[in-house]
Each structure stands twice: as structure tokens, then as C-alpha cells.
C-alpha positions in Angstrom: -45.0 31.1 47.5 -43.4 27.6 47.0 -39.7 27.4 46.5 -39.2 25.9 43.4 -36.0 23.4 43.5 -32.5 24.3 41.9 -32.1 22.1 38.7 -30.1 18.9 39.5 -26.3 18.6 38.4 -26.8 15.0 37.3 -29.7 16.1 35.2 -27.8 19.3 33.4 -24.8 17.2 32.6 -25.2 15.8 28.6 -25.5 12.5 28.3 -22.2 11.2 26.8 -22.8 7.5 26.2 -25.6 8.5 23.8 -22.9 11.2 22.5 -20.6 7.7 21.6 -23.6 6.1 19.8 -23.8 8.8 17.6 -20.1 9.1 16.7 -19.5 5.4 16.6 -22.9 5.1 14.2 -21.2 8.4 11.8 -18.3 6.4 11.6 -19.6 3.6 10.7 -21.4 5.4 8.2 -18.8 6.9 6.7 -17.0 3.8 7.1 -19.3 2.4 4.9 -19.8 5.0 2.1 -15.4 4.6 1.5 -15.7 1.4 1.2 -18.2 1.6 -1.2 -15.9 4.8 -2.8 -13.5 3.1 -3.2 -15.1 -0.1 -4.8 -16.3 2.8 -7.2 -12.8 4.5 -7.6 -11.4 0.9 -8.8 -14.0 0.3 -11.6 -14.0 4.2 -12.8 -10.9 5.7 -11.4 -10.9 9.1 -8.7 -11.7 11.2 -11.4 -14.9 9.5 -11.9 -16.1 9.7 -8.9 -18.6 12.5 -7.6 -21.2 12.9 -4.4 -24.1 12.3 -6.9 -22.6 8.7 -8.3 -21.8 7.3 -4.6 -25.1 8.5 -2.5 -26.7 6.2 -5.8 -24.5 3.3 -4.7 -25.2 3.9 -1.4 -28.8 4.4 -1.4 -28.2 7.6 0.3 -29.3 11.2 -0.1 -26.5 13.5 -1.8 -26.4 15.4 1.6 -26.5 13.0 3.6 -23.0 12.1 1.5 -21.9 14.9 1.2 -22.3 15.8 5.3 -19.3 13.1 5.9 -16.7 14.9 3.6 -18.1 18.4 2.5 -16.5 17.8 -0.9 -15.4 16.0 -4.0 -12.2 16.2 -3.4 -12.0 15.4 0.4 -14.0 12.3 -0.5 -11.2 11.4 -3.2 -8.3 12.1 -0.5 -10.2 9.7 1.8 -10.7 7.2 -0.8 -6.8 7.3 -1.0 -5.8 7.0 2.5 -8.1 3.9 3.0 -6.7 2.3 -0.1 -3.1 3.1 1.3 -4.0 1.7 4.9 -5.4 -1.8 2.8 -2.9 -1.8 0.9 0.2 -1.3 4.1 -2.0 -4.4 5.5 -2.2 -6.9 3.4 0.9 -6.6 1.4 4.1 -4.5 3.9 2.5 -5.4 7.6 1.8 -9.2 6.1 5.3 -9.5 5.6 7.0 -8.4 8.7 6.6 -12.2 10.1 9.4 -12.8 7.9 13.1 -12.3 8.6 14.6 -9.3 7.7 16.7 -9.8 4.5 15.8 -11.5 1.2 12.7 -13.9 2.9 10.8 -10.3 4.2 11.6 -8.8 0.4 10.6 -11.8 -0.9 7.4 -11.9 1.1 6.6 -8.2 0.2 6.5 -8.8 -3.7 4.8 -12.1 -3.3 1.9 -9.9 -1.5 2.3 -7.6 -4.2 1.7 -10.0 -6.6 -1.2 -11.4 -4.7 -2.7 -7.6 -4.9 -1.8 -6.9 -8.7 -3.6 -9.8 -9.5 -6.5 -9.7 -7.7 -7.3 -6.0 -9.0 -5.8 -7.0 -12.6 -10.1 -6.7 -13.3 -11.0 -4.0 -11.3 -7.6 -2.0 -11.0 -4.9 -0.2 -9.4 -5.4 2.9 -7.6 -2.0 4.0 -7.2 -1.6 3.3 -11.4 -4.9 4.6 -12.4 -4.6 7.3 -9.9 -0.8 8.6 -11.5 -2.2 8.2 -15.1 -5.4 10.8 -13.9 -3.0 13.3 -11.8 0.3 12.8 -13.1 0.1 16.3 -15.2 -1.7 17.9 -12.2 -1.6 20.0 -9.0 -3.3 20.2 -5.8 -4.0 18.0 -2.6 -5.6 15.1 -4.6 -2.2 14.4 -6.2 -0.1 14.6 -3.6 -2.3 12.5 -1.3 -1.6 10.1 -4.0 2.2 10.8 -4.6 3.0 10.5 -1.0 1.1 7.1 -0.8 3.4 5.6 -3.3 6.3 7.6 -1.9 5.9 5.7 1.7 5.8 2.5 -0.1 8.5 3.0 -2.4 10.3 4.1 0.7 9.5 0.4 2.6 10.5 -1.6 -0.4 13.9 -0.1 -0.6 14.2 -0.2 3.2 14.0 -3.9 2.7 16.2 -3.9 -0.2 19.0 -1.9 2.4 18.2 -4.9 5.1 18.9 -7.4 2.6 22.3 -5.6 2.1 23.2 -5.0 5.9 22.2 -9.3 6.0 24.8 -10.3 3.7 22.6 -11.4 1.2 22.5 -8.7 -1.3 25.1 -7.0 -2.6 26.7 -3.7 -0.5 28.0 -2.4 -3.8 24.6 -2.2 -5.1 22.3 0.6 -5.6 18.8 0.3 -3.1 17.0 2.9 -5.1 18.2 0.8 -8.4 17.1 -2.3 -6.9 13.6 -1.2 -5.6 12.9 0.5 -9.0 13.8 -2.6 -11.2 11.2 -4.6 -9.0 8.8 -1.9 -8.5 9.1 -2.0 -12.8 8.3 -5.7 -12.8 4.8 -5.0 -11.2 3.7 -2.1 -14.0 4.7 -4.1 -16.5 3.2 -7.0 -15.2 -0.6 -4.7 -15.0 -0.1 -3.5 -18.6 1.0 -7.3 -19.8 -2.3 -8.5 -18.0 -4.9 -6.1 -17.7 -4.0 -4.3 -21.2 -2.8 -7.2 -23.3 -4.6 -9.7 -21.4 -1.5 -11.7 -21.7 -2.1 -14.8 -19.7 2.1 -15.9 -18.7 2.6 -12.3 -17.1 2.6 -13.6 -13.9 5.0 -16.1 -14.6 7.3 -13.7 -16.2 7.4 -11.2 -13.1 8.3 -14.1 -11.2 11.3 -14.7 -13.0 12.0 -11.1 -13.4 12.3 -11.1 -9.6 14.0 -14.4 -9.2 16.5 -12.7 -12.0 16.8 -9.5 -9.7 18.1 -11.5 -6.7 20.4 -13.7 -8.6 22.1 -10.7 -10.5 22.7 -8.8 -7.1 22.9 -11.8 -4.7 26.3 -11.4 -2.7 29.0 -13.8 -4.7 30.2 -16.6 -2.7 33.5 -16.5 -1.4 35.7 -19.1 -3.3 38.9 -17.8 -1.4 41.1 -20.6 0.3 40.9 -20.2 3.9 44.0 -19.1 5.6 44.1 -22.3 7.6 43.8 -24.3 4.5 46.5 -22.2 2.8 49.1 -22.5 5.6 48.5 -26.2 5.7 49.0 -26.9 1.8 52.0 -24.8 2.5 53.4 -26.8 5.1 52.7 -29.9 3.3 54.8 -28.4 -0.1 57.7 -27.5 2.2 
């Protein structure tokens, strides 16, 4: 009888670098397939999108769609969070290089502006998304919700920074301030993408410009007390 040879350890251990592959390649799948959600979502809003409609896009099977999200509305939530990470990136994250203060608030509705216009064709996700869900429940919404709540939450944090900098008003209210602006960039995507109204862009400018001014911190116009003492020597 010939003694047959215990299996070797190496051998019964899995093979993880051909594990990674296969993540890394589902990722990028998936990877794919948002971005190509999301190109969707702009043109027909969340609403109209649907397993069916993207694995068409895609050139993929509907399973092999739905396998990455196992459901319309988990593909929606993703759709969401990528738009939100884009969104963090090119327009909050872009404008940290600036000082804190007035040239980082500044920078932040600049890139805002830069973003409103560029999607002023395709469209907003965070506006189309509260017209579709603002009379609605469920995680869809609030995925959405709390997207615009952490940005609405950075924009007045900058506001406050420009107040603790001496540059805005400490009297002022942040929430006040961060809503006027956040006003100037809905009305500028109804003005343009609505009413097609070609000096929209020029008018938010101003309304920002108008913003600062009317809360910038007033200058001092007191007499120094050194001044004052000396003009009352000099009377004496």
C-alpha cells in the first residue's frame, strides 16, 4: 500500500492576490456603472432612473447591474453619495488653499458658481433631487437632505470664520448670511436654466459682492487716544 502524501499547506491556502483582482475589477465596475448613473440622474433626475435604463447605457445585463446594488433605490443612494463626494472636491476641498475668512468664502461661491454653471444644461442634483423628494419619506430623501445639510453646514462655517477674522460682522447672523448666498445660487439656476436669462451670472456676482459689503465689519473712524490726548494738549 503506498502512503499517499498529506495535502500541502501552501497549496490549501486561497490565493488572495487573485482575491484583489477580483475586488479591485468589481469596483471598478461599479465605479463605472455610477458614473454613468449619475450622468443619467443629471439629464432625467433620480426618479428617472431604474436598473433597466442604466444596464442599456452601460451595455450591461440588468443582473449584472443589479448584482452591484441589489436595488433601485440603493443605486439612487449611491448615485447621491458620489455626487456629494464631486461635489465636496471641486467646490469646499478646492477652496481650503485659501485663507480662512472672506478670500476661503469667497473661493467657495466662486467654485459654486463654476459648478452651477457648468450643470446650468444638464442639472443640479441637490435641486432636481429636493423638487422629486421634497414631499417624500424614506432613505432616498434623506441621503439627499443630509448632503445639502453638510454643505449648508461648511458654508456657514466659513461665514462664522469670516466673523472670528474681523472681516464680517459679529453682530450678524451666520445662518442669515449662508442662506442669503445659498439664495443667490437657486435663483441664479431658475434665471438660467428656466428663463435662459443670459446676465444671471452677472447678477449673482453682485448679489454676493452686495452680501459682503452690507455685513462687512465698519471701519473704525474713532480718533485714537494718542491723537486725542495730543489735540488736547495742543488746545490747552
Amino acid at each position: 500500500m503506498t502512503d499517499r502524501k498529506p495535502p500541502s499547506k501552501v497549496q490549501s491556502l486561497p490565493v488572495p492576490e487573485a482575491g484583489r483582482r477580483v475586488l479591485i475589477k468589481g469596483q471598478q465596475t461599479k465605479a463605472v456603472i455610477i458614473d454613468a448613473a449619475l450622468g443619467l440622474a443629471s439629464q432625467i433626475g433620480l426618479e428617472g432612473l431604474s436598473i433597466g435604463a442604466l444596464a442599456e447605457v452601460t451595455g450591461m445585463s440588468k443582473s449584472g447591474v443589479f448584482a452591484h446594488f441589489g436595488s433601485r433605490e440603493e443605486l439612487q443612494i449611491s448615485v447621491i453619495r458620489e455626487y456629494h463626494d464631486r461635489f465636496e472636491a471641486e467646490v469646499f476641498y478646492a477652496a481650503m488653499q485659501k485663507p480662512r475668512g472672506v478670500p476661503r468664502l469667497q473661493a467657495m461661491f466662486d467654485n459654486w458658481m463654476v459648478q452651477t454653471s457648468a450643470e446650468i444644461d444638464s442639472g443640479c442634483i441637490y435641486i432636481s433631487g429636493a423638487v422629486e423628494f421634497d414631499d417624500r419619506t424614506g432613505p432616498v430623501r434623506d441621503a439627499l437632505a443630509s448632503s445639502v445639510a453638510t454643505w449648508q453646514t461648511a458654508l456657514r462655517r466659513a461665514v462664522e470664520l469670516a466673523q472670528a477674522e474681523g472681516q464680517l460682522s459679529r453682530q450678524a447672523d451666520a445662518h442669515q448670511i449662508a442662506f442669503e448666498i445659498h439664495g443667490l445660487i437657486l435663483a441664479l439656476h431658475y434665471e438660467a436654466r428656466f428663463l435662459r436669462n443670459p446676465a444671471a451670472t452677472e447678477r449673482a456676482r453682485q448679489g454676493f459682492s452686495h452680501i459682503l459689503s452690507r455685513y462687512a465689519v465698519a471701519p473704525d473712524t474713532s480718533e485714537p487716544p494718542a491723537a486725542k490726548a495730543r489735540r488736547k494738549t495742543r488746545a490747552d
